[in-house]
C-alpha positions in Angstrom: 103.9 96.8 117.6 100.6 98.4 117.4 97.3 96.2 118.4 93.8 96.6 116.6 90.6 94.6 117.0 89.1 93.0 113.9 86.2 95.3 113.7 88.3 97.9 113.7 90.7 96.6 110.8 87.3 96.9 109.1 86.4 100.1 110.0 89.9 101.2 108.9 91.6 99.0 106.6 92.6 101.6 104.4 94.3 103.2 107.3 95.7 100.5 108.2 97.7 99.5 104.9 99.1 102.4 104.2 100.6 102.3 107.8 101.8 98.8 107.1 103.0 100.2 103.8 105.4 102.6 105.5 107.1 99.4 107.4 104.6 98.9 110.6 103.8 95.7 112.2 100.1 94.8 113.0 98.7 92.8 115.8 95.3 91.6 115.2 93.3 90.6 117.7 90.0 88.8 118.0 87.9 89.2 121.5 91.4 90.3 123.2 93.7 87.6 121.6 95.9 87.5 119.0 94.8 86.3 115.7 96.9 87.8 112.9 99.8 89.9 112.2 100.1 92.0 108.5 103.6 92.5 108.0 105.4 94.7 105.2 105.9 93.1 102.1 109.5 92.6 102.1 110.9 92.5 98.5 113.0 89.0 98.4 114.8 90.0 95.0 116.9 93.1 97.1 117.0 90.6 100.0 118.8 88.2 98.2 120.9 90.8 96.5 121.8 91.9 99.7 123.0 88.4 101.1 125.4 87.9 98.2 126.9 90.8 98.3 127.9 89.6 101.9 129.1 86.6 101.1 131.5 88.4 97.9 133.3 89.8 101.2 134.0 86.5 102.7 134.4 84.2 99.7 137.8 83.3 97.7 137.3 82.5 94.0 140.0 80.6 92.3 140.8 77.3 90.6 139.4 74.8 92.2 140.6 71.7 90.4 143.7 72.2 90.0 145.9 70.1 92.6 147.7 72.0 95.4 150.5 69.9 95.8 149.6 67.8 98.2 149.6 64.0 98.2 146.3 61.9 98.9 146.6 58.9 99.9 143.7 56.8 98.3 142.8 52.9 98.8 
């Protein structure tokens, strides 16, 4: 991860988001300590696409009312 000092985010911000753009992680820091981080944006939409596809591979759909021959006992 790649550090940078407020003053020069300002000097360079433009720099700076296109790097974050193409998926690096900024560190900011503030007289040597850590202040801030800019992230890339992640896009939930494909994110959650992406975890339901996962769970089509693991998950059974059926009847589930139907009884399945068993007995229940009930009080």
């Amino acid at each position: 991860m790649e550090t940078i000092s407020v003053s020069e985010l300002r000097a360079n911000l433009t720099n700076v988001i296109d790097e974050v753009k193409n998926g690096k992680t900024i560190l900011i820091t503030s007289h040597g300590k850590p202040v801030a981080q800019i992230i890339p944006s992640s896009d939930r939409r494909k994110e959650v696409i992406a975890k339901l596809k996962a769970l089509r591979k693991t998950a059974k759909i059926g009847d589930m009312v139907s009884p399945v021959g068993e007995q229940w006992e009930t009080s």
